[in-house]
VOTOR-247158 format. One line per 2 residues: number of its first residue (from 1); their letters; for each residue x negated, y negated, z negated of C-alpha. Coordinates in steps of 0.25 Angstrom, whole numbers, plus 5000, padded with zeros to 4 digits. Each point is the difference from the previous one (the first is absolute). Layout:
<sites>
NUM	A	X:Y:Z  ...
</sites>
This chain:
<sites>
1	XX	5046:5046:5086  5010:4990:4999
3	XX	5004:5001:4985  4986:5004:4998
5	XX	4992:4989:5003  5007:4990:4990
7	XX	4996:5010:4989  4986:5001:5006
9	XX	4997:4987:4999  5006:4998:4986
11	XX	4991:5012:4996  4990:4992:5007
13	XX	4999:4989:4989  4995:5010:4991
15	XX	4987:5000:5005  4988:4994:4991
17	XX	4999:4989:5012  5012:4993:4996
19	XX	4996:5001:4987  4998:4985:5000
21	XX	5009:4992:5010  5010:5007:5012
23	XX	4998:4995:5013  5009:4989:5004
25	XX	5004:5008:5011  5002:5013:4996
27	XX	5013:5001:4997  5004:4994:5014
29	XX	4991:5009:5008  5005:5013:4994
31	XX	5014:4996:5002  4995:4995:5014
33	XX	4997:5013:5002  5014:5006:4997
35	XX	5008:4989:5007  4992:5006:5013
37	XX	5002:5013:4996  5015:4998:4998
39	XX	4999:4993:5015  4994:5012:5004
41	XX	5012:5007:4997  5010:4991:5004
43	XX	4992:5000:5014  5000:5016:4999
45	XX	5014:5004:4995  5009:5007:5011
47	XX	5012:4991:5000  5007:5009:5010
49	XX	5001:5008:4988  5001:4991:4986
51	XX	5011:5010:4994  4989:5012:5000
53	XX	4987:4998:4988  4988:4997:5007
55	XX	4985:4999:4994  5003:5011:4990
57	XX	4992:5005:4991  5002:5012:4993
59	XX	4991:5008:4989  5001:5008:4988
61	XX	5001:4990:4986  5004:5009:4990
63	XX	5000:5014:5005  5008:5005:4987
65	XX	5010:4994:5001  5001:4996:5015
67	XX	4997:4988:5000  4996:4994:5014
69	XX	4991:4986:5004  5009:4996:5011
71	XX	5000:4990:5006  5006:4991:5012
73	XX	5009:4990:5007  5012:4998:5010
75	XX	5006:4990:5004  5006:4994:4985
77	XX	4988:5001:4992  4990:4995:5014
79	XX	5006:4985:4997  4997:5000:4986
81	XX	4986:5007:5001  4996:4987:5010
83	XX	5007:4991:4990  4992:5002:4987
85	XX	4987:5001:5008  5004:4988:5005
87	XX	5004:4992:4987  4987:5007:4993
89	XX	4990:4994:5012  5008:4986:4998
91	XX	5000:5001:4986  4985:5001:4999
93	XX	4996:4992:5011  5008:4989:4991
95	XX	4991:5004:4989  4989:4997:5008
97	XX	5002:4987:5004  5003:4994:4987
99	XX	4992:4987:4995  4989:5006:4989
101	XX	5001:4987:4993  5009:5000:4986
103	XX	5010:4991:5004  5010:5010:5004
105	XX	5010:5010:4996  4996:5011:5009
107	XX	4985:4998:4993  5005:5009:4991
109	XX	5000:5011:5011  4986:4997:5006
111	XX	4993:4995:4985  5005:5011:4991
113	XX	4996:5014:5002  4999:4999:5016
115	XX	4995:5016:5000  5013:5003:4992
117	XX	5007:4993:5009  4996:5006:5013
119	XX	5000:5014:4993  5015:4998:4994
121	XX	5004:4996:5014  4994:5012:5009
123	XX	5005:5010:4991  5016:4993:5002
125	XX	4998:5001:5013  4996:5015:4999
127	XX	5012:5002:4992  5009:4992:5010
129	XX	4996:5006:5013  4999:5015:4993
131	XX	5014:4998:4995  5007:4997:5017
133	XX	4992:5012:5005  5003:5009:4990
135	XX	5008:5013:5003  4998:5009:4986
137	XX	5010:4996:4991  4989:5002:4988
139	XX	4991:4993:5009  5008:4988:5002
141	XX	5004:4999:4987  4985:4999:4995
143	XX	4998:4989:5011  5011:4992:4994
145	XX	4994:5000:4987  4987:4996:5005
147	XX	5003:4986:5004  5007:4997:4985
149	XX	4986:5000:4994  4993:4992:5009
151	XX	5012:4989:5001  5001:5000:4984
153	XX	4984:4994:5000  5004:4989:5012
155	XX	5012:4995:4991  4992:5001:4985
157	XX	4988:4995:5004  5000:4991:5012
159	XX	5015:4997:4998  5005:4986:4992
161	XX	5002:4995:4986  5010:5011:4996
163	XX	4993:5011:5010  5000:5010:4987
165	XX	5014:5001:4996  5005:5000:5016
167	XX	4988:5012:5003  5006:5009:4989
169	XX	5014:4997:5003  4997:5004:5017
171	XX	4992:5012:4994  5013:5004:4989
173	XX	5010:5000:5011  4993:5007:5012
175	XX	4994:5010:4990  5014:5003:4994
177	XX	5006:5001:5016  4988:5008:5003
179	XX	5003:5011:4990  5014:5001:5005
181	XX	4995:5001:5013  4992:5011:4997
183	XX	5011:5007:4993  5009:4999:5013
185	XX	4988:5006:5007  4997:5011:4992
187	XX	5014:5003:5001  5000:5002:5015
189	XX	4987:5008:4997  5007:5010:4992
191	XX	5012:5002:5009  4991:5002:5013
193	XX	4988:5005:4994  4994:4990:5011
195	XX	4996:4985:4999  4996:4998:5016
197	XX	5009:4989:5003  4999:5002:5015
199	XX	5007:5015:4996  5009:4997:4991
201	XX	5005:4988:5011  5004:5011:5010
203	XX	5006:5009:4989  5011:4998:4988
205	XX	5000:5012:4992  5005:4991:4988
207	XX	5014:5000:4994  5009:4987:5000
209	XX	4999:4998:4985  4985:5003:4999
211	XX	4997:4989:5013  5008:4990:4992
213	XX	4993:5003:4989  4987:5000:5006
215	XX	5005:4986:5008  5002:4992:4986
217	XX	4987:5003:4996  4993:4998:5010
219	XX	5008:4988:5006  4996:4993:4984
221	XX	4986:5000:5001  4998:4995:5015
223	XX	5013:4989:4995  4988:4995:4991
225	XX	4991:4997:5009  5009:4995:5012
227	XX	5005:4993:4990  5016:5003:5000
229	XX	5008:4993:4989  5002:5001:4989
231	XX	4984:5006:5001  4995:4987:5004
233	XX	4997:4994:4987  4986:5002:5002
235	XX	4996:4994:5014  5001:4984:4997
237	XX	4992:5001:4987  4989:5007:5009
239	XX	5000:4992:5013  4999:4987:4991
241	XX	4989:5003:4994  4992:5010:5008
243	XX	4989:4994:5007  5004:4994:5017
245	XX	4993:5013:5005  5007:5010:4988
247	XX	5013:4992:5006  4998:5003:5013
249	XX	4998:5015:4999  5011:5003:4990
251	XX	5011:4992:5008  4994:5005:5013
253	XX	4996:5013:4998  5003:5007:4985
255	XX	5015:4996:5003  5000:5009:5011
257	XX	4996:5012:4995  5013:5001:4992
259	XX	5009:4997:5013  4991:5010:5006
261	XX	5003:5011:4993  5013:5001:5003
263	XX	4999:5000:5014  4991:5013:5000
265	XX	5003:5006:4988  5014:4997:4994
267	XX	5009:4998:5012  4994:5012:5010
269	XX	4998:5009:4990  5012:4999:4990
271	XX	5011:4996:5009  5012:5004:4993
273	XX	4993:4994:4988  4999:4986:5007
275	XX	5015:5002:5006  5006:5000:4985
277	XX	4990:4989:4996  5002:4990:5012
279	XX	5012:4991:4993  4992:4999:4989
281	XX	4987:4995:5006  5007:4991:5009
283	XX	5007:4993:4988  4986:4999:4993
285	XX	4996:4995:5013  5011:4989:5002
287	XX	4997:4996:4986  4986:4998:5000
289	XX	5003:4992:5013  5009:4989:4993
291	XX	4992:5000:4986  4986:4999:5006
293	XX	5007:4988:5008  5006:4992:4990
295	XX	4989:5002:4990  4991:4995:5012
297	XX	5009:4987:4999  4995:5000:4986
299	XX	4986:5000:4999  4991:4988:4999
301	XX	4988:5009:5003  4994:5002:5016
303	XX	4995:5014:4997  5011:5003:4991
305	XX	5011:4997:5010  4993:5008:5011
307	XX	4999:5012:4990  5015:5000:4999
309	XX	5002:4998:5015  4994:5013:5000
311	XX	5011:5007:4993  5010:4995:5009
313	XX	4993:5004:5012  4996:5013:4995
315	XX	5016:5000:4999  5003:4999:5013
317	XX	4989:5013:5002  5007:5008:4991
319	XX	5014:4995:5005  4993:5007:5013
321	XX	4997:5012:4995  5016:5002:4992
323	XX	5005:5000:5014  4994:5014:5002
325	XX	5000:4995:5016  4989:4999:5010
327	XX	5002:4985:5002  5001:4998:4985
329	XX	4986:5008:4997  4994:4993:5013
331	XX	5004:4986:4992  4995:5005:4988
333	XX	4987:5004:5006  4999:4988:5008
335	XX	5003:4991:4989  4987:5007:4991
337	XX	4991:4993:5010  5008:4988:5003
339	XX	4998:4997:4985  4986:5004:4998
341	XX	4997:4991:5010  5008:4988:4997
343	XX	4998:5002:4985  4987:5003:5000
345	XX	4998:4986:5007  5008:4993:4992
347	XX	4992:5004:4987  4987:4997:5008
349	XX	5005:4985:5001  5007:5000:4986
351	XX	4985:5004:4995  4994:4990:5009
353	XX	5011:4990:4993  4997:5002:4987
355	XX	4983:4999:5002  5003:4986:5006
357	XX	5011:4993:4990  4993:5009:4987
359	XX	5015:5006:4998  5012:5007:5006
361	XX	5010:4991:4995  5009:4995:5011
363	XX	5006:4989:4989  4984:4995:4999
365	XX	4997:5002:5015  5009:4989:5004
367	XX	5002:4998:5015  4993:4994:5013
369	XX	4993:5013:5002  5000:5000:5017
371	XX	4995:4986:4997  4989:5004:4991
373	XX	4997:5014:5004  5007:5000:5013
375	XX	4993:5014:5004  5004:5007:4988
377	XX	5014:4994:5000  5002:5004:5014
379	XX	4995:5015:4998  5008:4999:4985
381	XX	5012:4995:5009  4999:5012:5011
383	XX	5000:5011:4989  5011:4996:4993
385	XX	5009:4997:5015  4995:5015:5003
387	XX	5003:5005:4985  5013:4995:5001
389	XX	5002:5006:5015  5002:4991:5009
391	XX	5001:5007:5013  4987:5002:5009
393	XX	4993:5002:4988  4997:5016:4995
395	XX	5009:4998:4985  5012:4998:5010
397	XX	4999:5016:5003  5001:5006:4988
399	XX	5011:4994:4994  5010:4998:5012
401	XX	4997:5015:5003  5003:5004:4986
403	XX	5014:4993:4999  5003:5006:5013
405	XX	4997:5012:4994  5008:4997:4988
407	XX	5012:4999:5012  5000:5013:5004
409	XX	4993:5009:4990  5000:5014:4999
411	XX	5012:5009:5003  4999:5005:4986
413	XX	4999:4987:4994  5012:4992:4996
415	XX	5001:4987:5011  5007:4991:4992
417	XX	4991:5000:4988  4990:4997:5009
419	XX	5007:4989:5008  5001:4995:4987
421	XX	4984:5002:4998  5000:4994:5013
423	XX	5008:4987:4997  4992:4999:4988
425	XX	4987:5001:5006  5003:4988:5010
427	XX	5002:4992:4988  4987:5003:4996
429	XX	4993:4996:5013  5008:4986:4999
431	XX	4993:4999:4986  4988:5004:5006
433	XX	4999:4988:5007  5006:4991:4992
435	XX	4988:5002:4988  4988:4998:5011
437	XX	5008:4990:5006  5003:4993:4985
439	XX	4982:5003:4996  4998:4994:5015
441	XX	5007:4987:4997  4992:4999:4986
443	XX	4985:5003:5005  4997:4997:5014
445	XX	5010:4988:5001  5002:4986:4994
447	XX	4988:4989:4996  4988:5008:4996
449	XX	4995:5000:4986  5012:4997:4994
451	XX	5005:5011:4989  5014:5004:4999
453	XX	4998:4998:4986  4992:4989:4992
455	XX	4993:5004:4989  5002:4989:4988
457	XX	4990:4992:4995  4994:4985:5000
459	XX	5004:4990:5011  4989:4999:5011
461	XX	4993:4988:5004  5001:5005:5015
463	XX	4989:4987:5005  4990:5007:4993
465	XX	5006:5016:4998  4997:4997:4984
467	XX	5011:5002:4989  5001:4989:4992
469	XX	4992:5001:4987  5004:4988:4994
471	XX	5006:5008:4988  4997:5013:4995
473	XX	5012:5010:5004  5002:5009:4988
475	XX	4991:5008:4989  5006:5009:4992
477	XX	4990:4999:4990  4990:4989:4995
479	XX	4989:4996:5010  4987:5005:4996
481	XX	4991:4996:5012  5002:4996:5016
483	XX	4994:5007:5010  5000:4992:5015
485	XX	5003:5009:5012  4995:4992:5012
487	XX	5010:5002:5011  4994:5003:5015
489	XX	4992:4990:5007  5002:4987:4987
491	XX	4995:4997:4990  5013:5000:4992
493	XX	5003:5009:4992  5012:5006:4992
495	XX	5000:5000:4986  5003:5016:4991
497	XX	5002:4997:4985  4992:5012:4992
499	XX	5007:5005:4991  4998:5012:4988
501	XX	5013:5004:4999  5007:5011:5009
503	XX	5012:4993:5006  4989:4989:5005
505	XX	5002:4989:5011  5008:4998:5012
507	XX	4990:4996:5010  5004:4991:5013
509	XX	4993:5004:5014  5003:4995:5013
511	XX	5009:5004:5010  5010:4997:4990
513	XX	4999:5012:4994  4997:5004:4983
515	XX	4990:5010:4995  5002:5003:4983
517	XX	4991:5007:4993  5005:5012:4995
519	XX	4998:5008:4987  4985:4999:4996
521	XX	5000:4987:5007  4987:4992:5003
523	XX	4990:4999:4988  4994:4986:4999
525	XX	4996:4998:5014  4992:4987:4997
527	XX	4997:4991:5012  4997:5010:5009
529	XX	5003:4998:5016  5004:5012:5009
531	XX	4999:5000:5015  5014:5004:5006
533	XX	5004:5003:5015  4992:5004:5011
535	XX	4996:4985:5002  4994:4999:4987
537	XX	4983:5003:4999  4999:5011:4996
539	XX	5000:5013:5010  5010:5013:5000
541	XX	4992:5009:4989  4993:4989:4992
543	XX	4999:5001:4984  5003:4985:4994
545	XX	4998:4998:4986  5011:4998:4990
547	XX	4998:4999:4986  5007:5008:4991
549	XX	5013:5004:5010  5007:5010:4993
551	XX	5005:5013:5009  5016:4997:5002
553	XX	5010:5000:5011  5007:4988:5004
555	XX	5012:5000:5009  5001:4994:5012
557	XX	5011:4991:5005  5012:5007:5008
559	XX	5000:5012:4989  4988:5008:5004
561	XX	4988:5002:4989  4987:5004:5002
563	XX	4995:5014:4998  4991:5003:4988
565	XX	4991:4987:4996  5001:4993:5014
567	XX	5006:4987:5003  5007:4994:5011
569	XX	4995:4986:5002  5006:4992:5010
571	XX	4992:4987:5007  5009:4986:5001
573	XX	4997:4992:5014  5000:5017:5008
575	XX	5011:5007:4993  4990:5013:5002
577	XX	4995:5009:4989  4990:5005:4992
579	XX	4998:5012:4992  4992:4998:4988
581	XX	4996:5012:4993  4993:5000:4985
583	XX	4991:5009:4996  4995:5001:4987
585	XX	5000:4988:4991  4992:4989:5008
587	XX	5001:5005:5017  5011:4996:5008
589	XX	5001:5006:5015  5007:4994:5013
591	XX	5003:5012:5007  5011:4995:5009
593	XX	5001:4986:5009  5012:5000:5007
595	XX	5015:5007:5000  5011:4996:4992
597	XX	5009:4988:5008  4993:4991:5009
599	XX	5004:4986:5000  5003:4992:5012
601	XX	4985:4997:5003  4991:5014:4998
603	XX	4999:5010:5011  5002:5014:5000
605	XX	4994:5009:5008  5007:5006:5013
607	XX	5000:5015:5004  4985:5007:4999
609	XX	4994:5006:5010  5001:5014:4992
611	XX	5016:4998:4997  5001:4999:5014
613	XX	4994:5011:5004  5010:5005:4992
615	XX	5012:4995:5002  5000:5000:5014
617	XX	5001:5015:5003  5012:4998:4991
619	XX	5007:4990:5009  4996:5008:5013
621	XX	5006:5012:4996  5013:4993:4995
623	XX	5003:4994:5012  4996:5011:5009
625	XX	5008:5012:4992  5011:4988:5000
627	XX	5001:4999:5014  4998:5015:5004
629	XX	5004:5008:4989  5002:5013:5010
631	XX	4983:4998:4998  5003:5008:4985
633	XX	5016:5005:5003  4991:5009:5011
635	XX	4993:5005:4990  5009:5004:4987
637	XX	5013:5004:5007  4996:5012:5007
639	XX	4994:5004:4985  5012:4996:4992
641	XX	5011:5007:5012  4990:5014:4995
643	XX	4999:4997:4986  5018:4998:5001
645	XX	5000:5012:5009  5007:4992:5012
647	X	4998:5006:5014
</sites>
């Protein structure tokens, strides 16, 4: 019942009555629906017994060829179950509560194609949830694939400017992992002549080279979706555009999967497989560690950076799993839901970021956030003090256990190599802080509204908020007409030469900021006077009249540039923005008040009732897994002792 009902309720959408417009809540009460089934479990699950499966489920799939549905959990796949039906509910509850206006990013996600949506999302969470109950090797490999489908459409359609080109590159790399994987399987098919994981756990009838073999294979395609590194190269392109929820779900949930699979399948069932490979998984480990760190240093970009904090976290999992030990596996295990947590809160907030200031950019966030935002700020603070691990927090765990792991690994294992993983790893938790701390210092601190970096442009009357128009700034070409933009709440207005020519005019805007018209220009716009900013008279979604405005791009100040025919108009005495969208030869639509850098005087909205419905279970359950973490150790040690074959 519990993977069931997500697909149910996807199947759901089919009917005729939703031919016309889902429900609001529909996506949120079937999800309801499995976060109390997956509490039903968690309340029902013998927890004197978590090594041993439990709400099995066993019937004839393919009689053929021997193929089995079964299905059920322990104690390692119980805390993942509860996880992604958590995220799932949270992630839809999210949905629900965002503004119908079109005056934000997340519109996108309730505007455009919301049945699509809600469907997209129930089948992920079909996938997701079928894929940590799964106990047919076949059967969990199909799972596995499900979800890549389904995560392709959240990224290509609902994702941002470059959503395309970072869909096909997530669905190139996991499709390529996933036929390796499925070559490792097959493998271990035709050397047991079973694919029952629970069997071939409690039995190795393979030899040494074959389990080595097997391990390779099978250890590549769950390293893409982890990610490991060098395998990586495909995540930060995906968490940057995917949509807040899309986000939340892959760094939460889809991650998991591939750390997952080598708790039950690659570890427990090819052990001499995983003792010749160890040294190498650890060294990938380490390295993904350090690089995902330094290249956190890097970024510029909130989302991007959280994406590569991902694969040094994932790192420290993985360094867990090397050490062939029940406190490295514990880590490693612990660590998955210490991240989904943390991370999945992180990109809440990172979503929440970008909808308020219209971009991601930390150079064009400036700082003063805790003064502007002090809600936000203070959540956005908390996750990265827990990310980092701080002690008392549930990221803590995780990677302390997996360096002391690293300490004393498996007898089999060499121990100065992985002192030396060990060593490397701790340098990697010291970087760890010192990129959130570094972001920290460049977001939430310091005067509010004031960017890190200026964009050039005309000097600024600052009595009146107007640039200067005394003289014209540049044209590239001869001026064939003025058109007047009124700025918001004046009657003064900024003057754009016309022009024919392709190169056309540099136009001044205030803030300080400069707009020039790009290839295809503006075609003789005669006298023609253009609201701007949400102070201006004309409401989100109203059509203005604009003779003869030719469809082009224009780029806007600080490097960025409009997608397809709109452009980014920014208002002088409220340094907010406006979308202005041209539609055919003579319409032009404001589709956007607000984002983009506030100045000193405008207000942004605080935390939303439906963002904190979200975020809060978040922060509850990273404090209280910091504080007890025997609440989770209980569960996955007894599991991982049997899966090890420890008395």
């Amino acid at each position: 019942m519990l993977v069931a009902l997500p697909l149910v309720g996807a199947a759901g959408l089919m009917a005729p009555a939703f031919a016309g417009r889902v429900p609001r809540g529909y996506g949120l009460a079937v999800s309801g629906a499995t976060m109390a089934l997956a509490v039903a479990v968690l309340a029902a699950f013998d927890y004197s017994a978590p090594e041993r499966m439990q709400f099995e489920t066993d019937l004839s799939w393919i009689p053929g060829l021997n193929l089995r549905f079964h299905l059920g959990l322990d104690g390692i796949s119980l805390p993942l179950v509860v996880l992604t039906a958590l995220l799932s509910f949270l992630c839809f509850g999210y949905l629900a509560g965002r503004p119908s206006g079109p005056s934000q990013d997340a519109t996108r996600l309730g505007v455009l194609r919301p049945r699509a949506l809600v469907f997209t999302l129930l089948v992920l969470e079909f996938g997701m949830l079928g894929t940590f109950v799964a106990l047919d090797l076949l059967l969990f490999f199909v799972f596995f694939e499900v979800v890549l489908i389904p995560m392709y459409f959240v990224i290509a359609i609902w994702g941002g400017t470059h959503r395309r080109a970072a869909a096909i590159k997530f669905i190139l790399y996991t499709l390529l992992g996933s036929a390796v994987l499925l070559l490792g399987l097959l493998l271990i098919w035709s050397q047991t002549g079973t694919l029952d994981m629970v069997a071939l756990a409690k039995s190795h009838p393979m030899s040494r080279s074959v389990q080595i073999i097997a391990f390779v294979a099978i250890g590549i395609g769950l390293a893409v979706k982890t990610p490991m590194w060098p395998l990586h190269t495909w995540l930060p392109d995906a968490h940057t555009e995917a949509p807040t929820v899309g986000s939340v779900l892959l760094a939460g949930v889809l991650l998991k999967m591939g750390t997952y699979g080598f708790a039950r399948i690659a570890i427990p069932i090819l052990p001499e497989g995983a003792e010749a490979v160890a040294p190498w998984l650890g060294a990938f480990a380490v390295i993904g560690i350090v690089y995902g760190s330094l290249a956190c240093l890097a970024q510029n970009d909130l989302k991007r950076m959280i994406a590569y904090s991902s694969v040094g976290h994932m790192g420290f999992v993985l360094l867990g799993f090397a050490t062939l030990t029940p406190v490295g596996i514990n880590a490693a295990l612990f660590g998955n839901v210490a991240h989904g947590l943390i991370t999945g809160l992180l990109f809440f907030i990172a979503g929440a970021i970008k909808e308020r200031y219209g971009t991601a950019d930390m150079t064009r966030l400036g700082g003063g956030m805790l003064t502007r935002l002090p809600y936000v700020g203070s959540l956005l603070t908390f996750a990265c003090i827990a990310s980092l691990g701080l002690p008392g927090l549930a990221g803590f765990w995780g990677e302390m256990l997996a360096l002391q792991g690293a300490f004393q690994p498996a007898t089999a294992l060499p121990r100065p190599l992985f002192l030396t993983f060990m060593t490397i790893g701790g340098l990697g938790a010291v970087l760890t802080a010192a990129y959130f701390l570094l972001m920290l210092s460049r977001i939430t601190h310091g005067h509010p509204g004031e960017p890190t970096t200026t964009p050039p442009g005309p000097p600024v009357d600052t009595a009146e908020g107007i640039p200067d128009l005394t003289e014209p700034v540049a044209a590239a070409t001869e001026s064939t007409g003025d058109s007047a933009i009124p700025a918001p709440g004046t009657d003064r207005g900024l003057i754009a030469h016309g022009s024919d020519e392709a190169e056309g005019p540099a136009v001044p805007v205030g803030g300080g900021d400069e707009f020039a018209a790009s290839a295809g220009g503006m075609h003789r716009a005669e006298e023609s006077g253009v609201p701007v900013g949400p102070q201006a008279m004309v409401d989100p979604g109203a059509a203005v009249e604009m003779p003869r405005v030719e469809e082009s791009a224009v780029p806007v100040g600080g490097g960025d540039r409009s997608e397809g025919s709109s452009v980014r108009v920014r208002g002088t005495d409220r340094t907010e923005e406006s979308v202005v969208l041209v539609r055919g030869d003579d319409v032009v639509e404001v589709i956007s008040g607000g984002g983009g850098q506030p100045g000193p005087g405008s207000k942004l909205a605080d935390v939303m009732p439906s963002e904190l419905a979200a975020w809060v279970p978040l922060v509850a359950l990273t404090v209280f897994f910091g504080l007890w973490p025997s609440a989770l150790l209980a569960l996955t040690d007894p599991a991982v002792q049997s899966l090890l074959g420890a008395p």
